[in-house]
N, C-alpha and C positions, 0 to 999 in steps of 0.2 A: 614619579608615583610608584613606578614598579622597586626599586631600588627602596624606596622608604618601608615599601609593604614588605619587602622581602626583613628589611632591618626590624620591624614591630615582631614578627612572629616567632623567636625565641620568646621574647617578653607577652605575646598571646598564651601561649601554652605553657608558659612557668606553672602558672596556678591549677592547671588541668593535671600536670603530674603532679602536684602535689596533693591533689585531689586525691590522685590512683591510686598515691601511696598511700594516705590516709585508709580509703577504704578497702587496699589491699590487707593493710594490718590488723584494721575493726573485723576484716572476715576472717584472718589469721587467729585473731585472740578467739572471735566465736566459734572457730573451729576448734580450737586447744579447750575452750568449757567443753563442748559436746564432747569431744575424744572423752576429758576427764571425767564428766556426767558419766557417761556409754560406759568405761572402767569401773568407777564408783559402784555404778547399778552392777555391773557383774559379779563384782567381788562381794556386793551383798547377797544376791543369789548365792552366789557360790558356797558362803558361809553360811545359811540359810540351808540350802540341801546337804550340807556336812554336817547341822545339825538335825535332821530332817528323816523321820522313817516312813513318810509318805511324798505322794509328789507334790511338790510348789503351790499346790491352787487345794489341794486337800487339805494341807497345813493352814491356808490362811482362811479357809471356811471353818476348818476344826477350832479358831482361834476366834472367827468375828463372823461367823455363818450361823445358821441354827444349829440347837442344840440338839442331840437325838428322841427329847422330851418332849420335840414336834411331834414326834409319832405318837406318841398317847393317845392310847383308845383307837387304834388303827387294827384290823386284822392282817396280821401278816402271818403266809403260809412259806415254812422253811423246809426244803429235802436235803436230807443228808446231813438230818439235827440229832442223830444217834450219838456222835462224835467231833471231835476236831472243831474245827470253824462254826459248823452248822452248830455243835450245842454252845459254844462261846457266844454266839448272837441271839441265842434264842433267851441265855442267861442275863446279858447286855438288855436283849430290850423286853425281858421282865422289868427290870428298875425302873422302867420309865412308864410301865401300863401299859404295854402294848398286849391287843389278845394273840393269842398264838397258835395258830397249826403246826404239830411236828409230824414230820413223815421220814421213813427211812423202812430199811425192813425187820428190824430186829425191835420188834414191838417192848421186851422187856428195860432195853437202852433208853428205846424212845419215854418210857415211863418213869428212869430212871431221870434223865433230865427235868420233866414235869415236876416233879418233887424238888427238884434245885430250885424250879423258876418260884415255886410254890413258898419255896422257905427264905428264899431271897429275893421275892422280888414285889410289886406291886400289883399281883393276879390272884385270884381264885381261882378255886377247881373248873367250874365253867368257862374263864377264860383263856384255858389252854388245853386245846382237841388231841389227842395219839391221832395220828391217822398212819399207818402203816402203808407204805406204798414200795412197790418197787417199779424204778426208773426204765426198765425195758419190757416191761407188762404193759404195751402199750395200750391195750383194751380197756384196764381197766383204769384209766387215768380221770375219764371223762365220770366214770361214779364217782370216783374219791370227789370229782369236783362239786358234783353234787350232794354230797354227804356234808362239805365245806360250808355249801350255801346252806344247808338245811340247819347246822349249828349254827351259823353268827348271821345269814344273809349277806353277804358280800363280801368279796377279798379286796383289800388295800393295795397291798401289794404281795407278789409272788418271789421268791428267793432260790433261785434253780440253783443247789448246794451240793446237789449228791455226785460224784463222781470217784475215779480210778484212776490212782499215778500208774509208770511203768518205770522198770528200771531193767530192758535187754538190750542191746544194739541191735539196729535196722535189718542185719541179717542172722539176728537170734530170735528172733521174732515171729513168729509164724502168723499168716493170713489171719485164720482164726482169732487169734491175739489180737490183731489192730481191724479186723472187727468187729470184737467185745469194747474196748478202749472206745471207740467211734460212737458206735451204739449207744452207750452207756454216759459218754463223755458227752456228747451231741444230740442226739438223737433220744436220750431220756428228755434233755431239756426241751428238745424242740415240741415234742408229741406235748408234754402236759406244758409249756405255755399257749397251744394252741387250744387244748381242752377249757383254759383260765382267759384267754385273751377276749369271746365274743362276751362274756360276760364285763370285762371291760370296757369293752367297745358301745356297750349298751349305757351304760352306765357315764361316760361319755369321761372317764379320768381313772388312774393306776400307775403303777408303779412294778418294773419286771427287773430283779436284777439280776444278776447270770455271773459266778463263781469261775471268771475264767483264769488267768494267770500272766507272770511275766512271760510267760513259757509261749503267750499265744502272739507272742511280736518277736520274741528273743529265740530261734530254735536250739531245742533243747537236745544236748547228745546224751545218747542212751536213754532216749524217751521220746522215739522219734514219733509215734504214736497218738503219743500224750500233746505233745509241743504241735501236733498237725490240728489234734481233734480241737486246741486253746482255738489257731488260728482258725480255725472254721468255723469257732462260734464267736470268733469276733467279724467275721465274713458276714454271718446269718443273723446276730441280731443289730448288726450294724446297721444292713439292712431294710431288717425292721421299723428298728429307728426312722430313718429315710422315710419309709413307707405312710408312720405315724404320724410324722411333723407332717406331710403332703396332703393328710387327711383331716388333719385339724383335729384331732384324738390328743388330750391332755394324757397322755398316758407315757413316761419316763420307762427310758431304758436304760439302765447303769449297768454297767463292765466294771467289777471288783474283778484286778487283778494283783493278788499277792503274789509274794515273794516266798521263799522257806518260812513256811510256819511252823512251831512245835505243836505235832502232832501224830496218829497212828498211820501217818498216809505211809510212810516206808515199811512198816508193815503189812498193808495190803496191798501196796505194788507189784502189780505185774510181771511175772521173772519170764516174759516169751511166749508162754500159753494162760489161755485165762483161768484154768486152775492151777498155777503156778507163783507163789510168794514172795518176793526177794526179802532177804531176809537179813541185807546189809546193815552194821551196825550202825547208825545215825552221826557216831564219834567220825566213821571213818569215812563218812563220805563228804566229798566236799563242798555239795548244796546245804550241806547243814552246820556249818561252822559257825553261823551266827544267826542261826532261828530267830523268829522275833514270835513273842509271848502270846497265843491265842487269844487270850483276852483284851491284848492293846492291839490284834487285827481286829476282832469284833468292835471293837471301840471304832477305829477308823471306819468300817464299812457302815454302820450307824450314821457317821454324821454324812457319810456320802448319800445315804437314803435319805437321810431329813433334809439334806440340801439340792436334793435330785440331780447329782452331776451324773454327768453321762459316761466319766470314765476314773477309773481313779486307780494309782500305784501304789500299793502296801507291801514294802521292804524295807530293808536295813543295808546297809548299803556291806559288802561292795554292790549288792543286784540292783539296789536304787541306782547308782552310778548306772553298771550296763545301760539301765531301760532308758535313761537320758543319752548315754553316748550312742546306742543304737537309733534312738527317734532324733536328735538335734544335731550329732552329728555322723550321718552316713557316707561314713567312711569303710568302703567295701574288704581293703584289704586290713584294716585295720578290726573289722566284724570277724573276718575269717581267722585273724591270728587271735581274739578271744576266745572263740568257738574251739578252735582246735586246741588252745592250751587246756581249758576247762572239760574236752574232750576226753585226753590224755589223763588227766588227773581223775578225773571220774571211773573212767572203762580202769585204771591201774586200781584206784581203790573196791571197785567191784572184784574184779580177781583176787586182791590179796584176802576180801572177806570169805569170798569160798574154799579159798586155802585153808583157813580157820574154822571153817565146818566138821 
């Protein structure tokens, strides 16, 4: 008996390894589709963000999300709609009906835009307020808010716009300096969305978006300032955030952060003290080698309001690249030797501009 048992069990186990085999190669082929799947899906990503001046998910809301025609008949109150971004959005969502507050401090600018929204857009004179504000007049935030409610009764949403680049190195810079920049960059927003937020709160739905940047993930050389005060209000309204969802408050916090827009921001840039200009030409520096067009940033930060995301990237790449290879993949030394090329290239093209003075 033992002898016979011993003789059957090659011929027991034949069919068990042929078994193994089989389903060692069924799990081989289904691993070869996933690998190929998993590549497939990259390479379309990949061609996807090469074609792409936003990030991944803003692209495919701008494509099959709402329109910015959601917002029609919405009051939204814009700072830092004298110029640049802030008048590009405020002209943006004229066409679509939205009523509008603009605030900034140069009341005749501010007027000047009114007249754009007026002649191109879908408002009348009553649906678009001047309101003159300035961002570190902390006192008087909480009247303008009141003077808001007292034109239209209620804000939709709030668009904290108004801000200051800088362009000194960390130790050209004086105290002073990156406490104006702080101030101005953080601390304008933070003071007047608290003057705008209980009236949200009441209201029990809103909308805050906050103009921050690549600059608030990416640090930024020779704008060490600038790139700190990004990250702190992505610190502070992130927060927020957090705070809102816990409270059950339908009230949307969106982080617009561009990339080089064309606009007068290198103009008003900070040269180390805060009455101080840089006055680098735009050709020779090399955040501005491939601006993308204020009017296709307003476009984008539009559908990110109508679609209430919470975060969205507005560049052109190479900076859309950076903000991907800094968030997906953190890789330290390989952060450090962007940083520092793009360092080198910048602090050299600032010197040669003052040479040319």
């Amino acid at each position: 008996m033992a002898a016979g048992s011993l003789a059957l069990c090659p011929l027991a186990f034949g069919p068990l390894q042929q078994r193994a085999v089989q389903v060692f190669e069924q799990i081989s082929a289904m691993l070869e589709l996933l690998v190929s799947g998993v590549v497939l899906v990259l390479l379309v990503q990949l061609v996807r963000l090469l074609l792409s001046d936003g990030d991944l998910s803003l692209m495919w809301y701008e494509r099959f999300g709402k329109s910015p025609g959601e917002l029609a008949g919405k009051v939204v109150w814009i700072t830092g709609a004298s110029s640049g971004i802030g008048e590009a959005l405020a002209v943006e969502l004229s066409r679509v009906g939205v009523k509008l507050v603009l605030s900034a401090r140069r009341e005749d600018e501010l007027r000047r835009v009114k007249e754009t929204c007026l002649g191109t857009g879908k408002v009348s004179g009553d649906d678009v307020l001047v309101l003159p504000l300035d961002s570190v007049a902390f006192d008087t935030h909480a009247g303008c808010v009141e003077k808001v409610l007292a034109h239209f009764g209620r804000i939709d949403v709030l668009v904290n716009n108004s801000g200051r680049s800088q362009r000194s190195a960390f130790w050209q810079t004086s105290l002073a300096g990156d406490r104006h920049i702080l101030e101005l960059n953080v601390l304008g927003q933070v003071s007047l969305t608290k003057a705008v937020l209980p009236h949200m709160m009441e209201r029990g739905e809103g909308q805050i978006m906050v103009t921050s940047s690549l600059s608030g993930f990416i640090p930024t050389p020779v704008g060490s300032a600038y790139s700190g005060s990004k990250f702190a209000i992505h610190g502070m309204f992130g927060a927020l955030r957090a705070e809102l969802v816990a409270s059950s408050y339908d009230i949307n916090i969106l982080l617009a952060c561009p990339g080089p827009v064309v606009s007068n921001v290198g103009k008003n840039s900070m040269a180390g003290e805060p009455d101080k200009t840089g006055t680098l030409d735009p050709t020779m520096d090399p955040m501005r080698d491939n601006d993308m067009p204020t009017a296709r940033c307003a476009r984008l930060l539009a559908v990110g309001m109508a679609n209430r995301l919470d975060e969205i990237w507005v560049a052109r790449h190479p900076y859309l690249t950076y903000a991907y290879i800094s968030s997906y993949l953190p890789v330290p030394a390989l952060a450090r030797r962007m940083s520092t090329t793009f360092a080198k290239r910048r602090m050299k093209a600032i010197m040669e501009g003052k040479k040319k003075q």
